[in-house]
MINUMI-297244 format. One record per residue: x, y, z of N, C-alpha, C, O in turn; residue number from 1. Coordinates in nm, 3 decimals. Layout:
BEGIN
- X, Y, Z, X, Y, Z, X, Y, Z, X, Y, Z, NUM;
...
This chain:
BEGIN
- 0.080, -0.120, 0.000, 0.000, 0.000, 0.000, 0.084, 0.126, 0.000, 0.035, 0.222, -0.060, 1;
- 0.228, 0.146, 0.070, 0.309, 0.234, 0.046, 0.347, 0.298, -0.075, 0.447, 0.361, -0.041, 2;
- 0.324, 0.324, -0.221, 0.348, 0.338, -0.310, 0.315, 0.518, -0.340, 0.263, 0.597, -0.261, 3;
- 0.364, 0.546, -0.475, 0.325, 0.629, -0.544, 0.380, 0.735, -0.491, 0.459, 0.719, -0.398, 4;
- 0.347, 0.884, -0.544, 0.435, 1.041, -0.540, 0.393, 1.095, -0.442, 0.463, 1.183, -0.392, 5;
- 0.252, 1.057, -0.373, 0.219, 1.099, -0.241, 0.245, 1.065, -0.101, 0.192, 1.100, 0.005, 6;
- 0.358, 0.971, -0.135, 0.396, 0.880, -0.030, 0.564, 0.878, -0.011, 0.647, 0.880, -0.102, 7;
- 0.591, 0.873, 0.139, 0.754, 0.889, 0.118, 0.829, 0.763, 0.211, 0.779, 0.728, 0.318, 8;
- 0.901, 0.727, 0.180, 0.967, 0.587, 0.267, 1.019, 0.625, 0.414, 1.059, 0.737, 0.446, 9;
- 1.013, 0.530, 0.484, 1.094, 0.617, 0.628, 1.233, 0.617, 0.643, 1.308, 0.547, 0.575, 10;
- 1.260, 0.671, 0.707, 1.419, 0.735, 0.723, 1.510, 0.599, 0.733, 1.466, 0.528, 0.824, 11;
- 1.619, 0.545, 0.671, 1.702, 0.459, 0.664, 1.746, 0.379, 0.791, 1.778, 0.264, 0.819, 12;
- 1.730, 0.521, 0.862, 1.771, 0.446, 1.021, 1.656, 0.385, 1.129, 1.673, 0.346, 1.244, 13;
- 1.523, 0.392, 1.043, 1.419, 0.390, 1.073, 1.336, 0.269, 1.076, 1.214, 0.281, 1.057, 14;
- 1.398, 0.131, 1.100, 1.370, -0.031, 1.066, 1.187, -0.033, 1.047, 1.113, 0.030, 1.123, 15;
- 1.139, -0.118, 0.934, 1.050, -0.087, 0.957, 0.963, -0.198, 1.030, 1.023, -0.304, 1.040, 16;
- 0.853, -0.197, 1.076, 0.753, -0.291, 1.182, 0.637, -0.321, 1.080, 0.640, -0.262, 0.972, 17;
- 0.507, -0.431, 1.113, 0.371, -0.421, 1.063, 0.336, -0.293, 1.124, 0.238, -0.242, 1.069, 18;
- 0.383, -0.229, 1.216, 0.295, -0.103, 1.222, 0.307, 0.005, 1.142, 0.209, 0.075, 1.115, 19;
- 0.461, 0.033, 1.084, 0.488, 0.100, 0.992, 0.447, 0.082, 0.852, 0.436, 0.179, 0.777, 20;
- 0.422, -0.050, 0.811, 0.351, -0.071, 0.697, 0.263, -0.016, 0.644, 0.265, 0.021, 0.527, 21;
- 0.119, 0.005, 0.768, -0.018, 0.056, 0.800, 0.033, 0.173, 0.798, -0.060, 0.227, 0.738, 22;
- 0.093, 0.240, 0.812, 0.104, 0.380, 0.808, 0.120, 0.446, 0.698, 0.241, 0.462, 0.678, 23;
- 0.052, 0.495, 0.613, 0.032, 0.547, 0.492, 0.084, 0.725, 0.527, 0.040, 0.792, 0.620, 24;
- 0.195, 0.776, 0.415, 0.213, 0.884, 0.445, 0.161, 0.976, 0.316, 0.196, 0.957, 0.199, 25;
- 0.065, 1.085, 0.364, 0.044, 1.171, 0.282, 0.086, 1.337, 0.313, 0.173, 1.385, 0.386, 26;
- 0.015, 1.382, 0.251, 0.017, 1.572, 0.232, -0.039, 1.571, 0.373, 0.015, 1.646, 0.454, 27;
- -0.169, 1.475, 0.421, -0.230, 1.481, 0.558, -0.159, 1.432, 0.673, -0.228, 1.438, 0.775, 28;
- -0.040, 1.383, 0.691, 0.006, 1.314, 0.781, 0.150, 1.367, 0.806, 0.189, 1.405, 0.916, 29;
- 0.231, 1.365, 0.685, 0.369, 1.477, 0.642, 0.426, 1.497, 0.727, 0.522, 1.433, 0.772, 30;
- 0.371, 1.602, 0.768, 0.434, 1.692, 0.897, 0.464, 1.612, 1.065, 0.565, 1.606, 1.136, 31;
- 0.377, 1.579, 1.075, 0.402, 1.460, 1.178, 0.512, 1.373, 1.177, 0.611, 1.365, 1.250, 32;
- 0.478, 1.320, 1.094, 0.574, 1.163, 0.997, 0.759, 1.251, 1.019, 0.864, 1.205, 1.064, 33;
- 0.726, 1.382, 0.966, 0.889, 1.424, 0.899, 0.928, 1.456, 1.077, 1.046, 1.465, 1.111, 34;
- 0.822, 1.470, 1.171, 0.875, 1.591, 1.280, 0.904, 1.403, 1.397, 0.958, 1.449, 1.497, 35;
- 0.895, 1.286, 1.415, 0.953, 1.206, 1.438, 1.053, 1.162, 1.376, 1.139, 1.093, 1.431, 36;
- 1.055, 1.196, 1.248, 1.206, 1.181, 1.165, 1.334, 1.224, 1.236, 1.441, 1.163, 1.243, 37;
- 1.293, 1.362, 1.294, 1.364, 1.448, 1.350, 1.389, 1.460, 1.466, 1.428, 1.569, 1.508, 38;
- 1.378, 1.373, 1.534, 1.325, 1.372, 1.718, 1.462, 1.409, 1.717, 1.461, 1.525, 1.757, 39;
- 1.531, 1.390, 1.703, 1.710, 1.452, 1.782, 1.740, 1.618, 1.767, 1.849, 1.669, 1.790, 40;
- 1.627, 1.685, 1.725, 1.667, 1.791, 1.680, 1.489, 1.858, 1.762, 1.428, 1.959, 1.725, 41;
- 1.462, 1.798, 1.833, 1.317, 1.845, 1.971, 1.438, 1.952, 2.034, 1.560, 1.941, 2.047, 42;
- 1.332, 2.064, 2.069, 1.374, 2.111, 2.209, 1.407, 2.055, 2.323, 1.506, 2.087, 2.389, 43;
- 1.317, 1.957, 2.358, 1.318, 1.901, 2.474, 1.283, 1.724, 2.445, 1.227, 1.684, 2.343, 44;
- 1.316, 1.662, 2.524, 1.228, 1.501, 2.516, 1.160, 1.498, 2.497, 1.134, 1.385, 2.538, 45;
- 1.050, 1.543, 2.446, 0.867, 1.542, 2.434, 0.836, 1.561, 2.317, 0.913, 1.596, 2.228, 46;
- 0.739, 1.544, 2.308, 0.653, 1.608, 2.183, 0.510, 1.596, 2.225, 0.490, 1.506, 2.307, 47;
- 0.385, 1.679, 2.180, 0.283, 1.614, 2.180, 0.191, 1.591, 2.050, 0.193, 1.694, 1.982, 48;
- 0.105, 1.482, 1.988, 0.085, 1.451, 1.880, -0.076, 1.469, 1.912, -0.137, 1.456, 2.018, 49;
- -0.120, 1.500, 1.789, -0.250, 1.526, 1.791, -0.311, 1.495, 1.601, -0.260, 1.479, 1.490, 50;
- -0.453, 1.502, 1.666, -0.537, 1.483, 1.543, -0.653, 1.390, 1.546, -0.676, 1.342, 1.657, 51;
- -0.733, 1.353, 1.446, -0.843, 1.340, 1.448, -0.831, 1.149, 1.529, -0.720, 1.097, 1.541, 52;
- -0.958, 1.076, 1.572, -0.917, 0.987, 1.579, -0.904, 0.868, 1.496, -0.963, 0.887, 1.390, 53;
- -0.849, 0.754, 1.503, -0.832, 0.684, 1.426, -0.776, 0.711, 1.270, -0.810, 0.652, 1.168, 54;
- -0.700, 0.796, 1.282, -0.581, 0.879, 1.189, -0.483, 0.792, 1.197, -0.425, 0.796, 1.088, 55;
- -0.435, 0.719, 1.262, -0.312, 0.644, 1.315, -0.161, 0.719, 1.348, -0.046, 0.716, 1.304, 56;
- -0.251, 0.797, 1.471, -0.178, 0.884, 1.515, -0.076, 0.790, 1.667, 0.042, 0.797, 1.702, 57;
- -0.190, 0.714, 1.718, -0.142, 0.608, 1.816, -0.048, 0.534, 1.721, 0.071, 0.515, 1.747, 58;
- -0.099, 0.499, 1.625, 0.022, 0.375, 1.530, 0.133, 0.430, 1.547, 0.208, 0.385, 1.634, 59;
- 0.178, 0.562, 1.456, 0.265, 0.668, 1.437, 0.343, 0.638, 1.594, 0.428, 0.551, 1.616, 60;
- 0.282, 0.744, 1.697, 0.379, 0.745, 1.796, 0.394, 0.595, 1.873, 0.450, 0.613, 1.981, 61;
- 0.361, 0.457, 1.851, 0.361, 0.398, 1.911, 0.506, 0.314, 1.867, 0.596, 0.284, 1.946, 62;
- 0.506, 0.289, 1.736, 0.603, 0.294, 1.647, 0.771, 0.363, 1.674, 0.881, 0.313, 1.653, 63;
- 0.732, 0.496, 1.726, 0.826, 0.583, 1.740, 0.918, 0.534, 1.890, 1.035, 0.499, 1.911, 64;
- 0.819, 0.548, 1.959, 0.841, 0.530, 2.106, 0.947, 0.384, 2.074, 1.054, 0.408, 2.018, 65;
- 0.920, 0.259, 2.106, 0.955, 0.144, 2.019, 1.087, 0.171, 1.991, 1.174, 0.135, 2.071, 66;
- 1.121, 0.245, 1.863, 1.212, 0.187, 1.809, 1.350, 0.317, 1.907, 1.471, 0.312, 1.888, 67;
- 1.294, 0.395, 1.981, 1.409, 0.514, 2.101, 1.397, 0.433, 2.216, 1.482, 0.445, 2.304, 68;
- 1.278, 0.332, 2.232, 1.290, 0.331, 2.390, 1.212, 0.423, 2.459, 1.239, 0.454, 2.575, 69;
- 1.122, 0.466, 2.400, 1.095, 0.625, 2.486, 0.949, 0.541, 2.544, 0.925, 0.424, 2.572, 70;
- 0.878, 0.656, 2.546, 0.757, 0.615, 2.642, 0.600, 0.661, 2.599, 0.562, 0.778, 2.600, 71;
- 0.531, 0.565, 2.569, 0.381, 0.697, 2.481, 0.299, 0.704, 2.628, 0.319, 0.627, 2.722, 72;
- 0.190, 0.830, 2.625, 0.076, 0.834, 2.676, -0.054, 0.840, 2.624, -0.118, 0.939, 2.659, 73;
- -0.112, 0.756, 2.545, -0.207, 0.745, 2.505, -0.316, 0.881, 2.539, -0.266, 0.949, 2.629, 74;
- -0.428, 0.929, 2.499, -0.492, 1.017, 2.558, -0.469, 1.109, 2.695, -0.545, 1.135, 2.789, 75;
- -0.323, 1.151, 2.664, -0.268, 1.214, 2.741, -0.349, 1.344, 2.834, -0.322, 1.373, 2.951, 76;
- -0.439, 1.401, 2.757, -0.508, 1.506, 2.801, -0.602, 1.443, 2.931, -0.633, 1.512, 3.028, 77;
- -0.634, 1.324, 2.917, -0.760, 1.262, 3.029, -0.640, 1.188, 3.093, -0.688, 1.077, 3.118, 78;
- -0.528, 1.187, 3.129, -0.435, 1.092, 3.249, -0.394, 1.165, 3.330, -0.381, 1.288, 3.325, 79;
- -0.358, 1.060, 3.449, -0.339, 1.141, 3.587, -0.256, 1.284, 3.558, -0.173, 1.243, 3.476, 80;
- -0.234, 1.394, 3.572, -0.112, 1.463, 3.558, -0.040, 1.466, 3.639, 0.056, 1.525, 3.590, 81;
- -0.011, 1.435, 3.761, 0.133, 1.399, 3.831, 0.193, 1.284, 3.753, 0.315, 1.269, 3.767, 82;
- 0.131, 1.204, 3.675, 0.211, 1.136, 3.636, 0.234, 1.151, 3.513, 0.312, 1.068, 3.465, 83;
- 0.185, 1.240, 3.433, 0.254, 1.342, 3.315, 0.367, 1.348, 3.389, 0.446, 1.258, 3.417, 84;
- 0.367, 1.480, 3.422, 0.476, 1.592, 3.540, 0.622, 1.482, 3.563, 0.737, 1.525, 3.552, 85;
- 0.594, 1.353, 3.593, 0.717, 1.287, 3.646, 0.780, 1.214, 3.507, 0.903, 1.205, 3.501, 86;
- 0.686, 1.154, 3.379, 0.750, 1.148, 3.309, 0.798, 1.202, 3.232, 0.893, 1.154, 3.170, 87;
- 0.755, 1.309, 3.209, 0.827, 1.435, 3.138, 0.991, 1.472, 3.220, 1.100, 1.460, 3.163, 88;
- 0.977, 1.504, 3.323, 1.106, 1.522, 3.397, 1.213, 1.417, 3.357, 1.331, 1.430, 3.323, 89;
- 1.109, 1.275, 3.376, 1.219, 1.154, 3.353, 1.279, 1.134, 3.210, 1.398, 1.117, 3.186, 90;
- 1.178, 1.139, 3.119, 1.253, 1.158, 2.941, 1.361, 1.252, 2.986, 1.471, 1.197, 2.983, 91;
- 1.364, 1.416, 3.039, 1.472, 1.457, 2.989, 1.596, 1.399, 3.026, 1.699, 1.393, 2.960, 92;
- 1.564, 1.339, 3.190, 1.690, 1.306, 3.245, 1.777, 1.177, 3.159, 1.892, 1.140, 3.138, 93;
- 1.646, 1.142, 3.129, 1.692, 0.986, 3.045, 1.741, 1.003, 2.899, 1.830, 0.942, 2.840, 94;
- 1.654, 1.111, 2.854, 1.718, 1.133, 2.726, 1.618, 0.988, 2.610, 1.631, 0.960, 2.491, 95;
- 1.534, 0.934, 2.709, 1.428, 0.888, 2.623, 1.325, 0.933, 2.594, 1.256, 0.953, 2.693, 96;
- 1.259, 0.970, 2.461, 1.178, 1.085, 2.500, 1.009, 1.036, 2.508, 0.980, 0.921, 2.475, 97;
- 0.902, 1.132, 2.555, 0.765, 1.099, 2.585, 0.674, 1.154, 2.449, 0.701, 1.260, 2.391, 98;
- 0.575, 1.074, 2.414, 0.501, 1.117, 2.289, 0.394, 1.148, 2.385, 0.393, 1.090, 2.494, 99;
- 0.308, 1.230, 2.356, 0.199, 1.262, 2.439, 0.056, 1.286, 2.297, 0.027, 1.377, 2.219, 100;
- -0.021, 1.096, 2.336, -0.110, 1.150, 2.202, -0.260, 1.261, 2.285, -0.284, 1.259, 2.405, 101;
- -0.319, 1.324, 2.208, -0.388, 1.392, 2.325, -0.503, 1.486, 2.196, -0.449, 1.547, 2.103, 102;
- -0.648, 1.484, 2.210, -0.754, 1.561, 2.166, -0.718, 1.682, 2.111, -0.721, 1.732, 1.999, 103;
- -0.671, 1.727, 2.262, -0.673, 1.874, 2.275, -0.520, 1.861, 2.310, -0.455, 1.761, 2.341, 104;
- -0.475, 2.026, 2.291, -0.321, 2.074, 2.266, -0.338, 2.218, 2.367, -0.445, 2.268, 2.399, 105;
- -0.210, 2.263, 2.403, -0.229, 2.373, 2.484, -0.250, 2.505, 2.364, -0.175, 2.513, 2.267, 106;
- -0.300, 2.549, 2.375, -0.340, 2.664, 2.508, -0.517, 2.616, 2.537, -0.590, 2.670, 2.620, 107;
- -0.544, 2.541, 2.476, -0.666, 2.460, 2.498, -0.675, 2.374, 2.635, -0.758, 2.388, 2.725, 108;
- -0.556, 2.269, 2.626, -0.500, 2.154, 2.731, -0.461, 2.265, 2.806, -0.365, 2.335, 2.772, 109;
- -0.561, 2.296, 2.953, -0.491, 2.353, 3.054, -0.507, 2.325, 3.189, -0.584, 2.369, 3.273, 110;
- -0.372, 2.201, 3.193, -0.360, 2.102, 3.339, -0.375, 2.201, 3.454, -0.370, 2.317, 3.414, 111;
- -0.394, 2.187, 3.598, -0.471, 2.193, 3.680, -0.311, 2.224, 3.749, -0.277, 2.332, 3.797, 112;
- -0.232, 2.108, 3.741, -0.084, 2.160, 3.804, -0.026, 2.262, 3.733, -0.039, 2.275, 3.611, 113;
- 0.047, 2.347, 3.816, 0.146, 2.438, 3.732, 0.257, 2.397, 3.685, 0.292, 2.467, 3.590, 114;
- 0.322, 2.324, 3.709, 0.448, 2.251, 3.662, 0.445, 2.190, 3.532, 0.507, 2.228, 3.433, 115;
- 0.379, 2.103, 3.540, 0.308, 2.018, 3.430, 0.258, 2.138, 3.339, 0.307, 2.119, 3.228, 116;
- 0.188, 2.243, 3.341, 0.151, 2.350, 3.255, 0.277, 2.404, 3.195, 0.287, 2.410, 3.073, 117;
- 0.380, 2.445, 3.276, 0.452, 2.485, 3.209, 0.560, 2.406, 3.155, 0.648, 2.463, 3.092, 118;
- 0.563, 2.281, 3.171, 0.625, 2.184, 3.057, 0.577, 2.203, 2.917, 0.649, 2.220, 2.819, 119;
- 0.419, 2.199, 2.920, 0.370, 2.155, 2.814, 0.394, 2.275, 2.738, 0.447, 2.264, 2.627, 120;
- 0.355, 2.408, 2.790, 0.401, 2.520, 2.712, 0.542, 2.522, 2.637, 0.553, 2.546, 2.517, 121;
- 0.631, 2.500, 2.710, 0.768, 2.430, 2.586, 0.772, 2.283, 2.486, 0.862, 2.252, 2.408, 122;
- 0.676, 2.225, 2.508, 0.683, 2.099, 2.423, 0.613, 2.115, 2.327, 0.496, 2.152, 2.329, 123;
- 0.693, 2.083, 2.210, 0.648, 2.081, 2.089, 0.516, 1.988, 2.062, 0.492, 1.885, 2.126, 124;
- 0.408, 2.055, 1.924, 0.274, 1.986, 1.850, 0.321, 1.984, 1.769, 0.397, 2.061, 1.711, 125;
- 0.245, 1.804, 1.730, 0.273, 1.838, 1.575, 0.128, 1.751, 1.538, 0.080, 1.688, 1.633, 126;
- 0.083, 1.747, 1.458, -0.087, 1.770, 1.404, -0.077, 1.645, 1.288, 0.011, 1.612, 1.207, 127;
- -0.244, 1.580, 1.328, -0.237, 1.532, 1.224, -0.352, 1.549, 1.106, -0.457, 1.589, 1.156, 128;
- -0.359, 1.534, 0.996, -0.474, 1.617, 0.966, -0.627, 1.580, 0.938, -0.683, 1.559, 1.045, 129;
- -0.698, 1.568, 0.848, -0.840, 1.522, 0.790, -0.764, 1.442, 0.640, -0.685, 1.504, 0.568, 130;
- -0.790, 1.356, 0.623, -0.734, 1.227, 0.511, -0.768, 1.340, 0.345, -0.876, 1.380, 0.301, 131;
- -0.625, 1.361, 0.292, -0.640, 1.387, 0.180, -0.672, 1.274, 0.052, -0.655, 1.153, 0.048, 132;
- -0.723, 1.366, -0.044, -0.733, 1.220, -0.146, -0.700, 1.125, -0.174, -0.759, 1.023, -0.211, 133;
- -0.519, 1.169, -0.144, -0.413, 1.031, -0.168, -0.464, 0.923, -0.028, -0.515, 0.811, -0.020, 134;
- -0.422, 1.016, 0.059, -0.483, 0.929, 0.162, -0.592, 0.837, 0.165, -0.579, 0.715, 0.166, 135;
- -0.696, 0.897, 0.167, -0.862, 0.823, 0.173, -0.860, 0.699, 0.108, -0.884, 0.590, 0.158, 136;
- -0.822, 0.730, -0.037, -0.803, 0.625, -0.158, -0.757, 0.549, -0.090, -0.831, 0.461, -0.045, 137;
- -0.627, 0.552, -0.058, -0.497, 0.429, 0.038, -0.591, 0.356, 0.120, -0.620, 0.237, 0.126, 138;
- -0.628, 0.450, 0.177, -0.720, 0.378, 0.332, -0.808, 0.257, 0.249, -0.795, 0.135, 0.254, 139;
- -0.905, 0.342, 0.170, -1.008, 0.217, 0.156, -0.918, 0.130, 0.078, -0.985, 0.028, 0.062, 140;
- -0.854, 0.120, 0.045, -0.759, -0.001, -0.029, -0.722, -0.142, 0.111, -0.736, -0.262, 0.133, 141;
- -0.671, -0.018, 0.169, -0.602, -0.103, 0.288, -0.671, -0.179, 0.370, -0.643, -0.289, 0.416, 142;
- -0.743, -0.127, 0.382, -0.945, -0.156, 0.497, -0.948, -0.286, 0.422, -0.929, -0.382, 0.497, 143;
- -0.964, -0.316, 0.305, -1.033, -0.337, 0.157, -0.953, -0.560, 0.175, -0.984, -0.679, 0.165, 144;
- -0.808, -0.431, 0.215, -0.656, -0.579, 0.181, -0.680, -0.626, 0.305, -0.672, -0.747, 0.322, 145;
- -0.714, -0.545, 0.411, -0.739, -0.659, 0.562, -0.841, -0.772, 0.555, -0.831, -0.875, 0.620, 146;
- -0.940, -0.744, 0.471, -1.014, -0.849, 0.448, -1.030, -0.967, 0.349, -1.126, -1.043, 0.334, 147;
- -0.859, -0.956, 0.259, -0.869, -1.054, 0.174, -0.933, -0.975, 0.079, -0.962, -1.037, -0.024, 148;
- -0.955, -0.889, 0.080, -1.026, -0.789, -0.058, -0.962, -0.698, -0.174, -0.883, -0.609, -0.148, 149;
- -1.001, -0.728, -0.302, -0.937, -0.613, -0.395, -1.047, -0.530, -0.461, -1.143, -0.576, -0.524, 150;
- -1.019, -0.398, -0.437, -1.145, -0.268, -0.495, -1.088, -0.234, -0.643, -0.996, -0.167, -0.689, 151;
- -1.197, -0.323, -0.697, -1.180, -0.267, -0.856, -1.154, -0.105, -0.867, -1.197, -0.042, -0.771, 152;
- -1.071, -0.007, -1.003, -1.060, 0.092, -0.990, -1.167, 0.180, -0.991, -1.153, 0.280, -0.922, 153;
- -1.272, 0.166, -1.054, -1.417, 0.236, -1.088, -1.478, 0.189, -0.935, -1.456, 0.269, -0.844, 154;
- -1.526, 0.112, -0.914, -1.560, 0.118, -0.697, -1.463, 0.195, -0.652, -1.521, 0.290, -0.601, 155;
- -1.312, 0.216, -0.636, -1.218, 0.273, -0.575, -1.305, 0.384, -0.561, -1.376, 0.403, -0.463, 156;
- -1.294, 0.483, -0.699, -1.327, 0.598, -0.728, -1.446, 0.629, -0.700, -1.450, 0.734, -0.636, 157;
- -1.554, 0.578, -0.721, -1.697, 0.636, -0.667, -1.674, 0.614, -0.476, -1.703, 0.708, -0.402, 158;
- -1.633, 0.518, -0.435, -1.578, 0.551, -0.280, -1.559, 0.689, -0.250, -1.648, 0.766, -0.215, 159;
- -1.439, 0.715, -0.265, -1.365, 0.816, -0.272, -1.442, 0.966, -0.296, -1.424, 1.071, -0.235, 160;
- -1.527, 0.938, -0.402, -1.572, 1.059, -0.446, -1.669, 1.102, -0.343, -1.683, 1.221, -0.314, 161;
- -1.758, 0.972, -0.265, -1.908, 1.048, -0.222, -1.929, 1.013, -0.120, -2.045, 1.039, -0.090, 162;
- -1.834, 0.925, 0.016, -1.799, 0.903, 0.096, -1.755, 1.050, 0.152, -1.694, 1.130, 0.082, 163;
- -1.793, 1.076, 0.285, -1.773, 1.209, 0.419, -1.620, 1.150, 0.416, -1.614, 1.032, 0.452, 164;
- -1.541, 1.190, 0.393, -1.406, 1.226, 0.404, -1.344, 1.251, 0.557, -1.295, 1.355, 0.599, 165;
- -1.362, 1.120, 0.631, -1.244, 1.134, 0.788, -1.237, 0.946, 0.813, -1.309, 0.856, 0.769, 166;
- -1.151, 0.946, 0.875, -1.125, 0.843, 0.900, -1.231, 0.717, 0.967, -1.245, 0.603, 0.922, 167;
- -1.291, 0.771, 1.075, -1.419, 0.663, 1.096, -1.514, 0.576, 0.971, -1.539, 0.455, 0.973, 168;
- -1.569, 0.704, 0.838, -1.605, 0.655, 0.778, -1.562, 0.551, 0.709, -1.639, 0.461, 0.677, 169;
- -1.402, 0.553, 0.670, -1.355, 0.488, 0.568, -1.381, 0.319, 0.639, -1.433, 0.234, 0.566, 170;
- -1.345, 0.286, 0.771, -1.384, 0.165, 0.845, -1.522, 0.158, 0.819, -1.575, 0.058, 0.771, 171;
- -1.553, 0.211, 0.833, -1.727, 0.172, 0.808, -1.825, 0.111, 0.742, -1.920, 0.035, 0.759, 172;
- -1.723, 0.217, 0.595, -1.793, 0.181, 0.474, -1.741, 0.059, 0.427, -1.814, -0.022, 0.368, 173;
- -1.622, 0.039, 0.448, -1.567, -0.077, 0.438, -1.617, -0.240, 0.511, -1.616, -0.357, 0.472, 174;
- -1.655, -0.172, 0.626, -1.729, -0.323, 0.673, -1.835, -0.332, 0.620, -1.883, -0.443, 0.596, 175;
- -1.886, -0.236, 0.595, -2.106, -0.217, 0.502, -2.080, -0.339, 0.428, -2.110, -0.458, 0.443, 176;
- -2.001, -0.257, 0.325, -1.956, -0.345, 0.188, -1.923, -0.529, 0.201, -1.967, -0.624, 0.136, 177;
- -1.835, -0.520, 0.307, -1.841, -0.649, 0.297, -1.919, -0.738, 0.352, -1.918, -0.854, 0.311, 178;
- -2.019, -0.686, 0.480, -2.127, -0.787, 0.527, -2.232, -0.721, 0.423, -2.347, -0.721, 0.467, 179;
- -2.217, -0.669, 0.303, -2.349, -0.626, 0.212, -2.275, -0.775, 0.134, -2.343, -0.877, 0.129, 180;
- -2.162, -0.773, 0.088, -2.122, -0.877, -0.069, -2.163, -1.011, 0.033, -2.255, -1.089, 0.008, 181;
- -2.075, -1.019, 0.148, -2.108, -1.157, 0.207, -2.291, -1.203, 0.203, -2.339, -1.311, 0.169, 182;
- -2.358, -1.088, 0.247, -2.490, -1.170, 0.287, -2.561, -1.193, 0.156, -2.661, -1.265, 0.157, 183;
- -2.516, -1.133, 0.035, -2.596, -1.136, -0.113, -2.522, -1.235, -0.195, -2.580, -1.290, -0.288, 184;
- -2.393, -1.265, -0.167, -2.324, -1.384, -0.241, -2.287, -1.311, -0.337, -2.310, -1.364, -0.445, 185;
- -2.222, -1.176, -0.346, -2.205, -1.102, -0.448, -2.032, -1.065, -0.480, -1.967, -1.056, -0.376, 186;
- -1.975, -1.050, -0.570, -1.868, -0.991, -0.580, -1.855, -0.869, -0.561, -1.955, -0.798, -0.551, 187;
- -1.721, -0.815, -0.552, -1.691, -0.664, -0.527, -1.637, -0.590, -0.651, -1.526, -0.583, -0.705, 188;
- -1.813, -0.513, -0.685, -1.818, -0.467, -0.778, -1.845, -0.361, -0.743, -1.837, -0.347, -0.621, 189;
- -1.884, -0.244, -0.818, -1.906, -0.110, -0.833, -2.072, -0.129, -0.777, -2.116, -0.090, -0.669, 190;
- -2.144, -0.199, -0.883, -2.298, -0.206, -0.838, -2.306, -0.210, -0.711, -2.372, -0.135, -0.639, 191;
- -2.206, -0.338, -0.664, -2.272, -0.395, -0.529, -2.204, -0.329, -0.385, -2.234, -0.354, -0.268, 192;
- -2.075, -0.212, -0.452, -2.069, -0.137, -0.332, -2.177, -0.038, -0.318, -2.205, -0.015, -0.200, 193;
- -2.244, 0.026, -0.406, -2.280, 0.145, -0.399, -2.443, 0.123, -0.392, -2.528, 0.212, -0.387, 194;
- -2.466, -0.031, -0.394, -2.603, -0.073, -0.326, -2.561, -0.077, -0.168, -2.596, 0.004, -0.082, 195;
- -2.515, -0.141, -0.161, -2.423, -0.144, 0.005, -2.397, -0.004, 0.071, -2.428, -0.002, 0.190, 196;
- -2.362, 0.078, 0.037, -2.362, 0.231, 0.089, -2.460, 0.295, 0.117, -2.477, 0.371, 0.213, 197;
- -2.580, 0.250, -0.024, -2.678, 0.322, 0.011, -2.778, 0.226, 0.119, -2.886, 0.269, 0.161, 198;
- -2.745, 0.145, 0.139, -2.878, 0.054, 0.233, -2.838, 0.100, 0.360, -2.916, 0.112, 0.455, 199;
- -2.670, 0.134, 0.363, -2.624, 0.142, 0.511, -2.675, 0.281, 0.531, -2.720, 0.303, 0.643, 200;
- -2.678, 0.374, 0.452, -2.708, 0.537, 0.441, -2.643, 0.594, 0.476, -2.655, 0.686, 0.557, 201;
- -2.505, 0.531, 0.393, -2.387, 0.592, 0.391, -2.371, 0.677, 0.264, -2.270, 0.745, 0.251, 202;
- -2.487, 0.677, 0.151, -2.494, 0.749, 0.061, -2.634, 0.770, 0.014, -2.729, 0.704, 0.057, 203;
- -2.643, 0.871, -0.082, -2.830, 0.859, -0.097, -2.870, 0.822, -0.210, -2.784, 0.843, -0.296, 204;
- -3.014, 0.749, -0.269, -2.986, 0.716, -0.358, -2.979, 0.743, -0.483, -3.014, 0.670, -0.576, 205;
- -2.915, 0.892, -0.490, -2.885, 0.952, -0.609, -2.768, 0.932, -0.643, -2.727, 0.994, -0.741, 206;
- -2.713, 0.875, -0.600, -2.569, 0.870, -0.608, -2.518, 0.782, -0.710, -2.397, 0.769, -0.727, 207;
């Protein structure tokens, strides 16, 4: 699924995992992707990562963490914050650093401790975004290959085109489709996705 001009390989020193596989890099993801490239060149041990959910923003930093040794916090914004506060201190001392995935970002994220506040005010965001075209396409491909599935190019494209554009949907539509082909005994065709979309009312039937 890694392929093509919208997509870039990871850094040499960068071994890759099945999690890195799943990780599709676009125009929507970029910036993120390039700013773990770079972790030796952070202000500080930290970072915090953000963006929509199921972006594979957890993949991303989970990946990262992994291959430094460092440490993730999952939904960082809803965890204890003393125990933010101590691992933040501890990355720097350690020099392993903390990914902090999290909703909300400061000046929004505003912890309750002061210490912990003013960590976060020096630790770098980096964002992830809403699935560009290259992206989306990838996704439903990939959704598509977890199930033993190949999306003819004409289904690809009507997907793509009339499908709400974020990541939840693309899982979605993708399971419609296949408990729509499984329960009709149907192949994965154009007809029989876009009967499948519309029964789920995932599309209308003008479409």
């Amino acid at each position: 699924m890694k392929q093509g001009p919208d997509q870039i390989a990871l850094p040499l020193d960068w071994p890759q995992s099945d999690g890195d596989v799943r990780f599709i890099v676009s125009d929507a993801n970029r910036e993120a992707f390039e700013h773990f490239s770079r972790f030796s060149m952070w202000p500080v041990k930290a970072t915090i990562l953000t963006g929509p959910r199921r972006s594979g923003r957890t993949l991303l930093a989970r990946s990262f963490v992994e291959r430094v040794g460092g440490r993730l916090f999952d939904d960082a914004d809803q965890r204890d914050e003393e125990d933010l506060f101590h691992a933040w201190n501890q990355a720097q001392d350690s020099g392993r650093p903390i990914v902090m995935v999290a909703d909300i970002v400061p000046p929004a994220w505003i912890p309750r401790l002061p210490d912990l506040k003013t960590r976060l005010a020096v630790t770098p965001v980096t964002r992830i975004g809403h699935p560009d075209d290259a992206l989306f396409g990838a996704l439903i491909q990939l959704h598509f290959a977890d199930r033993g599935l190949h999306i003819p190019a004409d289904a690809l494209r009507f997907m793509s085109e009339r499908l709400h554009r974020d990541y939840w949907t693309v899982e979605r539509a993708v399971e419609a489709v296949d408990r729509y082909a499984i329960a009709e005994r149907a192949r994965l065709s154009l007809p029989t996705i876009r009967r499948a979309l519309i029964d789920s009312r995932m599309i209308g039937e003008a479409a």
